[in-house]
Every structure is written in C-alpha cells, then in structure tokens.
C-alpha positions in Angstrom: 183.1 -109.3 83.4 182.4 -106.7 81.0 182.0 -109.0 78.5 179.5 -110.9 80.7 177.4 -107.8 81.2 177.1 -106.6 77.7 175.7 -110.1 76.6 173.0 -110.2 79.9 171.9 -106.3 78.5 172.0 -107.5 75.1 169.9 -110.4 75.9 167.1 -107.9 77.9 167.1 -105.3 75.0 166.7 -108.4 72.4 163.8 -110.0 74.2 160.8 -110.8 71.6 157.5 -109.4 73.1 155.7 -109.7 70.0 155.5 -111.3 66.2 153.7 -109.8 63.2 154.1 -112.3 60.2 157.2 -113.4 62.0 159.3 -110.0 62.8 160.1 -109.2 66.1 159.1 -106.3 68.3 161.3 -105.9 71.2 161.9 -104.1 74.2 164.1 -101.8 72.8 161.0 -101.3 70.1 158.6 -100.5 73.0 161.0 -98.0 74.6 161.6 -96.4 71.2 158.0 -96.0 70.5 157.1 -94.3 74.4 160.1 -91.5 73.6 158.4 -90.9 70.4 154.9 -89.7 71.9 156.4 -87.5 73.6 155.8 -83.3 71.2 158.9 -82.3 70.7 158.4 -79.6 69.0 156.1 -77.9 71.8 158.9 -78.3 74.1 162.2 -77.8 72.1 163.5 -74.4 73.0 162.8 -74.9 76.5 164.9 -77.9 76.4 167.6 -76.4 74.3 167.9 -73.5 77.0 167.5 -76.0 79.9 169.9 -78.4 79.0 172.3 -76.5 77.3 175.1 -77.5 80.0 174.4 -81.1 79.6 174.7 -81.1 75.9 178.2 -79.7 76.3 179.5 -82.1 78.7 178.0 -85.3 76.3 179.8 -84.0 73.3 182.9 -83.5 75.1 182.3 -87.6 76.6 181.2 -88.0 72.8 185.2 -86.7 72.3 186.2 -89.2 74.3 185.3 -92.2 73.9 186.0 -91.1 69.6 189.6 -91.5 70.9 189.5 -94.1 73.1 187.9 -96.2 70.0 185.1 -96.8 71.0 182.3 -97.6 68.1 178.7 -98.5 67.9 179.5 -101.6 65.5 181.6 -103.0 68.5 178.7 -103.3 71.0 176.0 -105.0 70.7 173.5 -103.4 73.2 174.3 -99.9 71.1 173.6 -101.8 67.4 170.1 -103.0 68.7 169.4 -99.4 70.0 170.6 -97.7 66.5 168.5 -101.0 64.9 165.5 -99.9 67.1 166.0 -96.2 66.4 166.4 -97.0 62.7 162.7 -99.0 62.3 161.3 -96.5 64.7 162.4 -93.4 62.0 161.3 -95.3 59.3 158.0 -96.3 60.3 157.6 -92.1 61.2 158.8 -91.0 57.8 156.2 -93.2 56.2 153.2 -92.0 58.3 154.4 -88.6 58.0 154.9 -89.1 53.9 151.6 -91.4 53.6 149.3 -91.8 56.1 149.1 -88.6 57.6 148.3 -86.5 54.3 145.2 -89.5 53.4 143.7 -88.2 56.8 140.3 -86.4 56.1 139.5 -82.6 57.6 137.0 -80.9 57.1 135.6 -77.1 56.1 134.2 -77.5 59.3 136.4 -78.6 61.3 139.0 -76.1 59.9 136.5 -73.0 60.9 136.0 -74.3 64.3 140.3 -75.0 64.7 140.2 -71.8 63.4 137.6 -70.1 66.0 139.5 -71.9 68.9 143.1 -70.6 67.8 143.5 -67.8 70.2 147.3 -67.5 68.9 145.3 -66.8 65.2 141.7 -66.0 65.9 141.6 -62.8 67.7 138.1 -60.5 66.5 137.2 -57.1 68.2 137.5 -57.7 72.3 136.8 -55.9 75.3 139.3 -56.1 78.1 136.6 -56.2 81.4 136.6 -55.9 84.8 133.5 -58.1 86.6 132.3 -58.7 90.0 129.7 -61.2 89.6 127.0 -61.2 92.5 127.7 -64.9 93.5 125.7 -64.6 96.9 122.9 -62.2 99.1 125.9 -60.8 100.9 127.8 -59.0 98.5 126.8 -54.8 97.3 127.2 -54.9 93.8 126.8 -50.8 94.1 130.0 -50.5 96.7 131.9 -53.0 94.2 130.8 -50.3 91.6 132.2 -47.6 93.4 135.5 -49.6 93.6 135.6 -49.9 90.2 134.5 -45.9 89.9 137.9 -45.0 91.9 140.2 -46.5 89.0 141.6 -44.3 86.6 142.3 -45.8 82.9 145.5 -43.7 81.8 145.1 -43.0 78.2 148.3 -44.2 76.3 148.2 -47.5 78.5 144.7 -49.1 79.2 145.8 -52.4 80.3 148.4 -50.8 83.5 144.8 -50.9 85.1 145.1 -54.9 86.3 147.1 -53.7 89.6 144.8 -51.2 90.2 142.0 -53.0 89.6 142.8 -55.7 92.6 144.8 -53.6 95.0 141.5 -51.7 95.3 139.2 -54.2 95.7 142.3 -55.9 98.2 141.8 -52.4 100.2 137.6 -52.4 99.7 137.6 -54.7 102.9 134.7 -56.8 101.6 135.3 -59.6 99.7 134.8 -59.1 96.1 135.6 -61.4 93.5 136.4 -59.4 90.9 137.7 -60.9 87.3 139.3 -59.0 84.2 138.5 -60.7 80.6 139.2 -60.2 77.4 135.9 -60.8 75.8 135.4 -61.7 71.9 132.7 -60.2 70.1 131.2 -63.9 69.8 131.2 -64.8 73.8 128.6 -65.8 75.7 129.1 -63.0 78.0 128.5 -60.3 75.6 125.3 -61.7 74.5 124.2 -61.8 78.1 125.4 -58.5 79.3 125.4 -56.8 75.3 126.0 -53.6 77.2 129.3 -54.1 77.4 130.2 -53.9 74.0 127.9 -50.3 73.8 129.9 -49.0 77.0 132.8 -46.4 76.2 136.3 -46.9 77.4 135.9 -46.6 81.2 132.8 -46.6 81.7 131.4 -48.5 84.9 127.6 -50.1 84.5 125.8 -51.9 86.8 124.1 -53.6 88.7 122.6 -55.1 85.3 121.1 -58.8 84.5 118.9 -61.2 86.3 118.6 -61.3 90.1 120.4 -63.9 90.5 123.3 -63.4 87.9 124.1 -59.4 87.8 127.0 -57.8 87.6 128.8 -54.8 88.0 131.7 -53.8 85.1 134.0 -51.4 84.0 134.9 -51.7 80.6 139.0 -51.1 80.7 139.8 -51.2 76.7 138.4 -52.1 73.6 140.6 -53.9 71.1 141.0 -54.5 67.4 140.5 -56.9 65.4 143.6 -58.8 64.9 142.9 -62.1 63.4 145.6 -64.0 60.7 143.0 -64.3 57.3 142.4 -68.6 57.4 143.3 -68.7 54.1 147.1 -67.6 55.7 147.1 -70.1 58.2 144.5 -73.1 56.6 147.6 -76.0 55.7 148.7 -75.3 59.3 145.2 -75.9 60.9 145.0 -78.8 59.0 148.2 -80.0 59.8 147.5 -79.6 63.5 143.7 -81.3 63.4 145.4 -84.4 61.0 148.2 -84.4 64.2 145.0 -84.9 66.6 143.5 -87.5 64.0 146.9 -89.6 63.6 146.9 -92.6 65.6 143.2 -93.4 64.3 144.5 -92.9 60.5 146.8 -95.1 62.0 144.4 -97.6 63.2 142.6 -97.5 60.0 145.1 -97.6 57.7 146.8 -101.5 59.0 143.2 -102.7 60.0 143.1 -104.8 56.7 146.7 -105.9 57.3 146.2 -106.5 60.9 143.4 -109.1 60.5 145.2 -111.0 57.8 148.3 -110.7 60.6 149.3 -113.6 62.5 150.2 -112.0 65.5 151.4 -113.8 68.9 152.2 -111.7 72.2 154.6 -113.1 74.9 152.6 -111.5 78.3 155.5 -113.4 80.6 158.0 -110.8 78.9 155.6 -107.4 79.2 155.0 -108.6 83.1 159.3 -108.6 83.9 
C-alpha cells in the first residue's frame, strides 16, 4: 500500500505543466517558486522566536528516521522535492550573481530611497501636538487651553503623549488631537512655519486659513540624526534593485523567451 501511495504522489509532484526548449516545469517547480516570494529576511527572527519549539521537535523526528534508515535517495516524492529545491537555488544564485547587479539605479532614485528611509533619513524634527479645526463646532481656543494645562518635564519631553490625551479624554468635547514628529522638509511646517520658530512648550494658535487652522503645542525639538548616504548608498541600492528584480528579470530572458518554444498544459494548472 505504501508502495502504491508513494508512486500516486510521485506521479502528482512529476506532473509537466510546462516545456521551455523541452525541459520540464512541474508542480513541485510551481510550489518551489511561491515559497520563494515570500522576504525572508524581514521575517526571520520573528520566526526563529516563534517557532523555536517546532524546530526542536523536527530535529529530534530528523533523529529518527536517521536511525530507522530512512534516506532521501530511497523515495522518490523526496528526490523530486530536493530536484526541485536544487533548480529553484540555482536559478536564485544566478540572478543574485548576474541579473540583479546589471539592474540600473539611479542618483535620483537613491536620494529619494534615501529621503523616504525613516530608519536612515532622520533631519531636525519637531515632536507636535495638533488639533486641527475639522468642523464649525469645535473651539480651537478651549483645545488651546487643554494643551496650556500640560506640563513638558525637562529631562523627558516625550512622557507628554499620556498627558496629552488623557486631557483632552477629560476636556468633554471631542477633540481630535494628533502628536507628530515633523521633518524640517514636511508639508506641515511650510504651512504652519511657526512651528519650527516656537520654543519647547510653547502653545500657538488659532493660526492658518479659516478653514484649516490649528491649535499646537510644540512638545520637543529633535536633532538631526541622519546616517551620511555615502554610509548607507550600496544598501539603498540594493534594496531599490530588490524592488526592480522581477522586471530585470523580465528583461533579461525576453530575447530567449521569444526564440523559446514554449507549450503550457492548462488541464494540469486547473486540477
């Protein structure tokens, strides 16, 4: 029976579902592919921690089977996965090794990576508290005077978040009231530029149009703290070229592909 099985799975993993020039992509090929899309690095120490347990238990059933004999050259459904796994590793080691590094990026396009990378781009910011005067109903001067009631303790600026909407929780109207860091190159700031001339503390308002003002307390100004590019420019790159891969991809077989004789069995995608 066991014998039976192994041949039906065998036969399912070896199904054709395409030809290029006459070799084979299978199911097992598909599969292969879909786990690859998936980041692994983004998620790889939350999986370590999660699954921990799990990776235990498999290396001790990994024990096991060692001395029970078991081997991958003895099954066949196992030697068309490790065959599958095999093309699948190859075919990344060559894009990562030859395709990828023929990908062009631009000056440009590393500035603005650059701009957007809040985990490397940080310039001068000021941590603000802002109701906005989103209709006729709300008093922009009582939501001042909230804001006016919250001390800023010196040695730690940003314990202010609790204060800031426990009091406007306790205000009774209904103030929506939200704390940003602001860059020196937001929109915001060029709006409202008083912001970035108020001192630490300082409430302002009602400023702005009549139908856009607002009421702020400026809660901290930071530093500067931006990597140089220059420190971080090959892993920009390397993270735009990531973005660009699967059109380098595209481009690179294009010639190949039209000079391909490529057939498609649909019957075997539809199963």
């Amino acid at each position: 029976m066991r014998l039976m099985i192994l041949i039906f799975v065998g036969v399912i993993f070896s199904q054709t579902v395409a030809e290029v020039n006459g070799s084979p992509i299978t199911i097992e090929d598909l599969k292969s592919v879909s786990k690859m899309e998936m980041n692994y690095e983004v998620f790889k120490n939350h999986m370590l921690k999660q699954n921990l347990d799990r990776a235990i238990e498999r290396e001790l059933v990994y024990v096991s089977a060692k001395e029970k004999g078991y081997s991958i050259d003895s099954d066949k459904e196992a030697q068309q996965r490790l065959d599958a796994f095999k093309k699948s590793l190859l075919i990344d080691m060559f894009i990562e090794k030859e395709i990828k590094p023929t990908i062009p990026v631009s000056e440009e396009e590393i500035q603005n990576e650059y701009r957007f990378s809040s985990d490397y781009y940080k310039p001068r910011r000021y941590l603000t508290a802002i109701v906005k005067k989103s209709n006729d109903e709300i008093d922009l001067n009582q939501a001042k005077q909230v804001l006016s009631a919250i001390e800023i303790e010196e040695d730690n600026p940003n314990q202010v978040y609790e204060q800031v909407f426990k009091k406007f929780e306790e205000s009774g109207p209904r103030f929506h009231v939200d704390i940003l860091e602001l860059r020196e190159d937001d929109y915001m700031l060029k709006e409202f530029p008083k912001i970035a001339e108020s001192q630490k503390g300082s409430v302002v308002g009602p400023i702005g149009e009549k139908e856009n003002q607002i009421v702020f307390m400026l809660i901290n100004t930071l530093p500067d703290e931006s990597v140089p590019l220059e420190n971080v420019r090959d892993k920009l790159e390397d993270r735009i070229r990531n973005r660009k891969l699967e059109e380098g991809i595209r481009e690179y077989v294009k010639e190949a592909k039209s000079k391909s004789k490529i057939t498609i069995d649909n019957s075997v995608l539809a199963e």
